[in-house]
MARDRENSE-797858 format. One record per residue (C-alpha): residue in three letters; x, y, z. Coordinates in steps of 0.5 Angstrom, whole numbers, padded with zeros to 4 digits, always signed. Layout:
# MARDRENSE-797858
ALAXYZ;...
***
This chain:
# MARDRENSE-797858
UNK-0538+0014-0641;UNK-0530+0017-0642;UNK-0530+0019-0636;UNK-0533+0013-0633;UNK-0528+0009-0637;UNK-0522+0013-0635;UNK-0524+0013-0627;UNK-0524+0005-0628;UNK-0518+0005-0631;UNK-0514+0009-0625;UNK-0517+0005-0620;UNK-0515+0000-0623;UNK-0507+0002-0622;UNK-0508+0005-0615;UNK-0511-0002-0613;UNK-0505-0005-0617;UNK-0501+0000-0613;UNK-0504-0002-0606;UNK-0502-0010-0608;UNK-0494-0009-0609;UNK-0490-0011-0602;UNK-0484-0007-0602;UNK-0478-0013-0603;UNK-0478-0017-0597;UNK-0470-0015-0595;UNK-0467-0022-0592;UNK-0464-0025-0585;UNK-0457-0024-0585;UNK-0453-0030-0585;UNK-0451-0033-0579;UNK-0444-0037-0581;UNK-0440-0037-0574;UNK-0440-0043-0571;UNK-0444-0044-0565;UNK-0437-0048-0561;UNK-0430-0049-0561;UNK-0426-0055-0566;UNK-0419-0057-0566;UNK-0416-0061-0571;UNK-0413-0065-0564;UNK-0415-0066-0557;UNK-0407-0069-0555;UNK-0401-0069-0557;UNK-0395-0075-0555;UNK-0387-0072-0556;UNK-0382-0075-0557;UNK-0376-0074-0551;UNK-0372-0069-0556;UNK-0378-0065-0557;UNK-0382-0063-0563;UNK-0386-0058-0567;UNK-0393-0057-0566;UNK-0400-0054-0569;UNK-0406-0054-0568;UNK-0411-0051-0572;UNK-0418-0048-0568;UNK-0424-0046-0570;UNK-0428-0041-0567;UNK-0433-0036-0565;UNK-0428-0030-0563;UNK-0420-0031-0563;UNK-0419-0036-0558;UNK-0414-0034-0552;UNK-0409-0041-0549;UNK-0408-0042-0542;UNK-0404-0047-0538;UNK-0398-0047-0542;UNK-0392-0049-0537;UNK-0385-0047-0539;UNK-0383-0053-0543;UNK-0389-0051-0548;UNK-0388-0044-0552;UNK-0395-0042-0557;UNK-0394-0037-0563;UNK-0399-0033-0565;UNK-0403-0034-0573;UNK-0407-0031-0576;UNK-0415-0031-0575;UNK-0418-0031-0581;UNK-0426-0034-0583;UNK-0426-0036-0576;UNK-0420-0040-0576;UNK-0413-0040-0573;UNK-0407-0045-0574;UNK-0402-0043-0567;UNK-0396-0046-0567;UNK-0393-0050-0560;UNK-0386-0051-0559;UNK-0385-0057-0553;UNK-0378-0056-0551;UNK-0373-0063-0550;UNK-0375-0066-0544;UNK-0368-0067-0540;UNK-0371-0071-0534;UNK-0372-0079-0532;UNK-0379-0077-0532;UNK-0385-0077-0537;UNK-0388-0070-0536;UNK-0395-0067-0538;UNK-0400-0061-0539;UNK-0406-0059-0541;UNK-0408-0053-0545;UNK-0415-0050-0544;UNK-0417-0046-0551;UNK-0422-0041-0550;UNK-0427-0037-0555;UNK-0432-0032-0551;UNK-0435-0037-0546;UNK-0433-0043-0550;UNK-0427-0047-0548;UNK-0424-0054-0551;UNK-0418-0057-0547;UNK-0411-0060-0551;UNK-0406-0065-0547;UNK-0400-0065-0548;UNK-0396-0072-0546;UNK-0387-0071-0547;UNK-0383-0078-0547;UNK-0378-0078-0541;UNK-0370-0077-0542;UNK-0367-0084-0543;UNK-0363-0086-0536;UNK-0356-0086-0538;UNK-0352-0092-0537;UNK-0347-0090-0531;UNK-0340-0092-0532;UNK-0337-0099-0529;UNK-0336-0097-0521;UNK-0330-0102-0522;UNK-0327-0096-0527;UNK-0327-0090-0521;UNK-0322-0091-0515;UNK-0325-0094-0510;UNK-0322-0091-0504;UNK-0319-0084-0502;UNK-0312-0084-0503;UNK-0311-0082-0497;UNK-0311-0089-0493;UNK-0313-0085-0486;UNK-0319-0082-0489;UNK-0324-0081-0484;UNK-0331-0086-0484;UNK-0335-0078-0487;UNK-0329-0077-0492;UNK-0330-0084-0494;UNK-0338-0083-0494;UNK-0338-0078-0498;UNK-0334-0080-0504;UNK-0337-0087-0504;UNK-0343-0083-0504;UNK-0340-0078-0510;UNK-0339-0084-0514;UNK-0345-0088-0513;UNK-0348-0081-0516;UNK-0344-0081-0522;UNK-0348-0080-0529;UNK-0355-0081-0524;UNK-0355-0074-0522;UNK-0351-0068-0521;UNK-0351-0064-0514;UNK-0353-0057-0514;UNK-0347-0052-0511;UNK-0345-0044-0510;UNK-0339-0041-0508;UNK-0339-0036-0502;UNK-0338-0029-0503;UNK-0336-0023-0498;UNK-0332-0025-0493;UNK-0331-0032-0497;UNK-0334-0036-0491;UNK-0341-0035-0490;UNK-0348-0039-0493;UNK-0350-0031-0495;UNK-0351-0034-0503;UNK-0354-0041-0500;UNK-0359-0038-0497;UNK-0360-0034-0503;UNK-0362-0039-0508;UNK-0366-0041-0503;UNK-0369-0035-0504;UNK-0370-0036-0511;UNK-0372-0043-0512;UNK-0375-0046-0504;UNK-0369-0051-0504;UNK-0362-0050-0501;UNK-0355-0051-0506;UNK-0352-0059-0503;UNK-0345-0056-0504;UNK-0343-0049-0501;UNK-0336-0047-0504;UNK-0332-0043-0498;UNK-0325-0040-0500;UNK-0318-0038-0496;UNK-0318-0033-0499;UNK-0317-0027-0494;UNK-0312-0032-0490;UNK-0307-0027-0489;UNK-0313-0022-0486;UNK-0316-0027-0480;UNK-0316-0025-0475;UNK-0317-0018-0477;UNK-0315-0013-0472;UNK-0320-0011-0467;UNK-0324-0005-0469;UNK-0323-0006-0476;UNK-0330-0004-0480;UNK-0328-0010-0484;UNK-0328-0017-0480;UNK-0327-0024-0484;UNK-0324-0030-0478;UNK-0324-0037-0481;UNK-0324-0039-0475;UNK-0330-0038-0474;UNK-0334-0044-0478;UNK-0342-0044-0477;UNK-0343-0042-0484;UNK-0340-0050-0486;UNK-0343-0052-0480;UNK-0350-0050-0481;UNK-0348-0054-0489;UNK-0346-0060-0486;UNK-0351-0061-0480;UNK-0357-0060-0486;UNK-0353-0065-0490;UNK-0350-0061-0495;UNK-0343-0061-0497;UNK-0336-0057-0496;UNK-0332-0055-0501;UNK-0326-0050-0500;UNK-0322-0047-0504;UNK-0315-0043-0503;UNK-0313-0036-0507;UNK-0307-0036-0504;UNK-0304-0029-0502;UNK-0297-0028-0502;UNK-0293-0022-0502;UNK-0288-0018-0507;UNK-0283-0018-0503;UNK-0279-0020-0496;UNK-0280-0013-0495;UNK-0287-0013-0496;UNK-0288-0019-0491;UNK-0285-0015-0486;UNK-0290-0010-0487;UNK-0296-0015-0487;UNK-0294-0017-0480;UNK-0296-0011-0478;UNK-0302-0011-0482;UNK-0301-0008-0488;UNK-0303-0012-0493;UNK-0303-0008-0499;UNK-0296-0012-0502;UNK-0300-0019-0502;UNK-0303-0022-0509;UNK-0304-0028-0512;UNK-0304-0026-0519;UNK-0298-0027-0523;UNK-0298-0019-0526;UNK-0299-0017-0519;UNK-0294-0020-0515;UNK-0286-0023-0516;UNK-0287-0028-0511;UNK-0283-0034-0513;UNK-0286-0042-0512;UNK-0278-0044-0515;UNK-0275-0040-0509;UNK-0281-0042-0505;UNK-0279-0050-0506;UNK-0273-0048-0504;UNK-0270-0049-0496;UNK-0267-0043-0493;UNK-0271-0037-0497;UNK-0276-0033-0495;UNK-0281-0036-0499;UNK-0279-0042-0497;UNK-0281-0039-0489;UNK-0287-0036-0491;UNK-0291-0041-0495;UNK-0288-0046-0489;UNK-0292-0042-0484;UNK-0298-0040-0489;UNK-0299-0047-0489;UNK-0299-0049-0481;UNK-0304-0043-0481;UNK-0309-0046-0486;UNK-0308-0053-0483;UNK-0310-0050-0476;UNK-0317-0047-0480;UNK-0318-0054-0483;UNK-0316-0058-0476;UNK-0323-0055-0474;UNK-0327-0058-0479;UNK-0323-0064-0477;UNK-0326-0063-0470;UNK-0333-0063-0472;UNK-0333-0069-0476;UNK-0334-0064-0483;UNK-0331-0067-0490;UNK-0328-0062-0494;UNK-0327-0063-0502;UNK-0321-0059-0501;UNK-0318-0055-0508;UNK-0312-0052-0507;UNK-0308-0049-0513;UNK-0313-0049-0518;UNK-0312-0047-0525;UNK-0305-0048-0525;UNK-0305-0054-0529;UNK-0309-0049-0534;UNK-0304-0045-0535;UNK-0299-0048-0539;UNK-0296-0043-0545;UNK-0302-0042-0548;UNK-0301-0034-0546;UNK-0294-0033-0547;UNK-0288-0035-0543;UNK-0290-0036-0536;UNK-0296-0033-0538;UNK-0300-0036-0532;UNK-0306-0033-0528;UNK-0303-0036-0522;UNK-0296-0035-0518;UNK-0297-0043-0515;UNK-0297-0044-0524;UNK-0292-0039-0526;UNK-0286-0043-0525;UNK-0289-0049-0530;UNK-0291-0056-0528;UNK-0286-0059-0524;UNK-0285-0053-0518;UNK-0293-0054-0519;UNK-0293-0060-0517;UNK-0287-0061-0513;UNK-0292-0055-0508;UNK-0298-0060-0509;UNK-0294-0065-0506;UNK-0292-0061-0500;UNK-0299-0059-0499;UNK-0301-0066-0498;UNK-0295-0069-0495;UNK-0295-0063-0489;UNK-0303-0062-0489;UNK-0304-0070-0488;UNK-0297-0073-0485;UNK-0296-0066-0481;UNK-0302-0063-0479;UNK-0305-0070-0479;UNK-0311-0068-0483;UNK-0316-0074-0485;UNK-0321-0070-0488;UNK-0319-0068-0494;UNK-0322-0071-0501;UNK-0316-0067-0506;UNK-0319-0064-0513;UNK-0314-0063-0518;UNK-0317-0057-0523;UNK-0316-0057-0530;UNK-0317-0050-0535;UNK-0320-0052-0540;UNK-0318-0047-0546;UNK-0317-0050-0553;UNK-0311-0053-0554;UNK-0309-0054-0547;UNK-0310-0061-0547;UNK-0304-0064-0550;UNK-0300-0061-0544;UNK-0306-0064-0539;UNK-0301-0070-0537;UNK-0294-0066-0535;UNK-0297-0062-0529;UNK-0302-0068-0527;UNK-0299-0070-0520;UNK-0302-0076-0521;UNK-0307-0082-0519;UNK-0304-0082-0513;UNK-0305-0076-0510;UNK-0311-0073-0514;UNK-0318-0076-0511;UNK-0323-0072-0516;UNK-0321-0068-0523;UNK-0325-0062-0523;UNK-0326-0058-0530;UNK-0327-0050-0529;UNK-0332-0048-0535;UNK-0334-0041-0536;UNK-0337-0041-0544;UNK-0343-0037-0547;UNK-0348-0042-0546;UNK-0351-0048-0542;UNK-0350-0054-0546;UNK-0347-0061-0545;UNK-0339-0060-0545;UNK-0337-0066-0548;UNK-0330-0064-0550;UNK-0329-0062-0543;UNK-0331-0067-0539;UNK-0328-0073-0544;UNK-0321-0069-0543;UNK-0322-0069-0535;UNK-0323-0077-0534;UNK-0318-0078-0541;UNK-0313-0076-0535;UNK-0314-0081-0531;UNK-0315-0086-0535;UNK-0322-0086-0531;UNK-0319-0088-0525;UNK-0322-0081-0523;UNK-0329-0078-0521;UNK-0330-0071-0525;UNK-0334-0065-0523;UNK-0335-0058-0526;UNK-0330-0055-0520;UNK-0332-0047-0523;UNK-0337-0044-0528;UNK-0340-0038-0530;UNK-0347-0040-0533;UNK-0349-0046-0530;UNK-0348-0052-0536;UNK-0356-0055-0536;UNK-0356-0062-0532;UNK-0360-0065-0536;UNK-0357-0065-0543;UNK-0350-0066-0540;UNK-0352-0073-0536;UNK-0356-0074-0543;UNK-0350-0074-0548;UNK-0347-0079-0541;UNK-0342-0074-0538;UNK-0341-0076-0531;UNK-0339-0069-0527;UNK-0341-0070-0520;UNK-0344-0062-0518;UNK-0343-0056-0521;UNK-0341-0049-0517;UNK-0344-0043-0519;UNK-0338-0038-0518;UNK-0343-0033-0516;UNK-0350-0030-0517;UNK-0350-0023-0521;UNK-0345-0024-0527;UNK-0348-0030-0532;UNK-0353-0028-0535;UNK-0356-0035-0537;UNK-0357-0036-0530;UNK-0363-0033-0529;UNK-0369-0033-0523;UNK-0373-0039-0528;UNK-0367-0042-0529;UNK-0364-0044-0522;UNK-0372-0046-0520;UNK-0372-0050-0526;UNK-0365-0054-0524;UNK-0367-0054-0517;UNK-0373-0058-0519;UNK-0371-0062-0524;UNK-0371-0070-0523;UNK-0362-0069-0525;UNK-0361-0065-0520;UNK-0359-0066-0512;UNK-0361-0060-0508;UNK-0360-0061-0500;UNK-0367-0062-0498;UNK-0365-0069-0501;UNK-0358-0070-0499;UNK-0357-0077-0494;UNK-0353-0075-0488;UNK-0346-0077-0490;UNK-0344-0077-0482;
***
C-alpha cells in the first residue's frame, strides 16, 4: 500500500512535468514604418532665398536627388527612424520664378518635395533722357549709332557677356572657348593694339601677329557680336631705341612706367622724336581701324585706359602707364589728339570712345581733373579686379557721378567676373563686362561662366540682333 501511495504520487508530478509549456518567447516588434513621411510636401521662397528643413521619416536613411545648383542639402542625424536635413535655396537673381523638385527616397520607397523660388524684382531702368542720346562723334556711321542706341536701351536690363582675346591680342581663341565651356558665345570680344609695333612680323619669324589681318572681328560681328579694341601703346626708351625697332629690334619698347622713359610731355610737343613717333604710331592704327570701317565693323574703342587711375595714389608720378604718367592735363591733351587726328584726319566714324576709370579707394576725389570731358567721352568704363563677385556700388556710383549721368557705364576690365544678377538688383546699370582672361580668377569657375551664360541678365551672342 506504500508503495502503491508513492507510485501515485510520482505519477502525479511526471503528469504535471508533461503539462508545463515552456515560456512562449513573443514576436519582435515590428516599429518601422511601412512608408515615407515628411513634415511638408512644398516650399515657397522668397526672392532673397531662405533656409529650409525637412524633417522625414522613414524605413532606412533616405537618400535626395534632383537638387539643382541653386538648392544645397546638409546632411542630419538618422535617429529612431527620423532625420531632419537642412536646405539652403540660394537668392534668386533672374527676372524669372524658378522651381524644383526634390525626390526623397528609402529603399523602394519615395516622396517628392517642390521647391517654387520668387523671381528677382525687375529694376527700374534710369530715365533714357539722363544717358546722351547720340554719339559725340556727329559723322558716327548708322552701325555706330545702332549699337549705342542698343547699349543704352539695355541698360539696367541686362548685361552683355564679354572677354578679351589672348595670344596675338586678335583672334576669338578665348571666344570660342567659353563656348566650349558653356554652349554660348561671349556678345563682346575684347581685341588689343598691343603688338602694333610687331605687325607685320617679318617673314620667317615663328611668331606671327598682323592686324591687318581682321577675321577674328569679322567672324564677331557677322555673328552679331560686339568689337572691343583696346591699346597697350608700346613705346621706346629712347631715340636710339627706336632706330633700333626700325630694324626690328624691339627689346627697348614698353609701356609701363618702370620700364620706360618715354615722355607723353615731350610727346605733345612738335619738333621732338616723341612727337614724331606717336604721330606715326597713330597713322598706323588709324590704318588697322580704317579696316573695320570698310567692312561696316563698329568698334567700342579704349585707348589709355587706366591712366585716369593713377593719379598720385602710389607716389609722384607713380602711374602704371606712360600715357598717365605726366598727370591729367598731358593725358588729356593725348586724348584729344587721339580724336582729333583719328576722326578729323584719318576720317574714322566708327569709333564709340570708352574713358576708363581705376577705381582704387580714394582715387575719386581726383575722377574730374583727368575726366576729358562729356564731349569727347561716349561711354565711362570702371576696370574691377576684387576677390569677389558682388554688386560694385561704390564703382559704379563714382563712374555715372562723373558725368553726372549723361554717360553709359560699363565694367571695361575684370579679373572675377561681378555676378550680374546682384549688380542689376541693387540697380547699377554696366553695360557688359570683359573677363580679361580664363585661367587667373579663381571665382570664375566652368558652373560660374554657364551659370551667367544662362541666366536671364546676361546677353550672350546667340542673342544679339544684328546692329548692321
Amino acid at each position: 500500500m506504500k508503495y502503491a501511495r508513492f507510485f501515485i504520487l510520482a505519477m502525479s508530478i511526471l503528469a504535471l512535468w508533461a503539462c508545463k509549456k515552456d515560456p512562449v518567447t513573443p514576436d519582435p516588434v515590428d516599429n518601422a514604418p511601412k512608408d515615407i513621411t515628411l513634415d511638408a510636401a512644398s516650399f515657397d521662397v522668397p526672392q532673397k532665398g531662405q533656409s529650409l528643413t525637412l524633417t522625414v521619416t522613414a524605413p532606412s536613411r533616405p537618400k535626395v536627388t534632383g537638387l539643382p545648383d541653386w538648392i544645397a542639402l546638409t546632411d542630419g542625424t538618422y535617429k529612431d527612424y527620423k532625420i531632419t536635413l537642412g536646405l539652403q535655396v540660394a537668392e534668386n537673381t533672374d527676372y524669372a520664378e524658378r522651381s524644383a523638385t526634390l525626390t526623397v527616397t528609402s529603399g523602394t520607397l519615395s516622396k517628392t518635395v517642390s521647391v517654387k523660388q520668387a523671381a528677382a524684382e525687375r529694376p527700374t531702368p534710369p530715365e533714357p533722357a539722363t544717358v546722351d542720346a547720340d554719339l559725340t562723334n556727329a559723322q558716327a556711321s548708322a552701325s555706330a549709332r545702332k549699337v549705342y542706341e542698343f547699349l543704352r536701351k539695355q541698360a539696367g536690363q541686362k548685361i552683355l557677356s564679354g572677354v578679351q582675346s589672348g595670344g596675338t591680342a586678335n583672334n576669338n581663341d578665348r571666344v570660342n572657348e567659353v563656348f566650349q565651356k558653356t554652349g554660348k558665345h561671349p556678345a563682346l570680344a575684347g581685341y588689343d593694339y598691343i603688338f602694333l609695333q610687331y605687325s607685320p612680323t617679318p617673314a620667317g619669324w615663328s611668331w606671327v601677329v598682323n592686324y591687318g589681318d581682321i577675321s577674328a572681328a569679322k567672324e564677331q560681328w557677322k555673328a552679331n557680336g560686339l568689337v572691343s579694341f583696346m591699346w597697350h601703346w608700346n613705346v621706346p626708351n629712347s631715340e636710339a631705341d627706336w632706330t633700333k625697332g626700325k630694324a626690328g629690334n624691339f627689346d627697348g619698347y614698353n609701356f609701363y612706367c618702370d620700364k620706360t622713359s618715354f615722355s607723353i610731355v615731350r610727346a605733345l610737343q612738335e619738333g621732338t622724336w616723341e612727337n614724331e613717333f606717336i604721330l606715326q604710331d597713330i597713322e598706323k592704327v588709324a590704318g588697322y581701324l580704317k579696316l573695320l570701317q570698310a567692312e561696316g565693323i563698329p568698334v567700342l574703342w579704349r585707348p589709355l585706359h587706366e591712366a585716369a587711375g593713377n593719379y598720385t595714389l602710389y607716389g609722384s608720378n607713380g602711374a602704371w602707364f606712360w600715357w598717365g604718367r605726366g598727370g591729367a592735363e598731358p593725358c588729356k591733351k593725348l586724348w584729344k589728339l587721339l580724336r582729333d587726328k583719328l576722326e578729323g584726319e584719318y576720317g574714322l566714324d566708327n569709333l564709340i570712345w570708352v574713358w576708363t576709370l581705376d577705381t582704387t579707394v580714394g582715387a575719386e576725389k581726383d575722377y574730374a581733373s583727368w575726366y576729358p570731358g562729356n564731349d569727347l567721352v561716349d561711354i565711362v568704363g570702371v576696370d574691377i579686379y576684387a576677390d569677389d563677385t558682388d554688386a560694385k556700388s561704390r564703382q559704379h556710383k563714382a563712374a555715372v557721378d562723373l558725368s553726372g549721368g549723361h554717360k553709359l557705364v560699363t565694367v571695361s576690365e575684370c579679373g572675377n567676373i561681378p555676378d550680374p544678377g546682384k549688380c542689376l538688383s541693387a540697380g547699377e546699370t554696366w553695360n557688359w563686362f570683359l573677363a580679361w582672361d580664363l585661367e587667373n580668377y579663381p571665382l570664375n569657375t566652368d558652373a560660374y561662366w554657364k551659370s551667367l551664360m544662362t541666366s536671364s541678365r546676361v546677353l550672350t551672342r546667340e542673342q544679339m540682333p544684328s546692329l548692321k
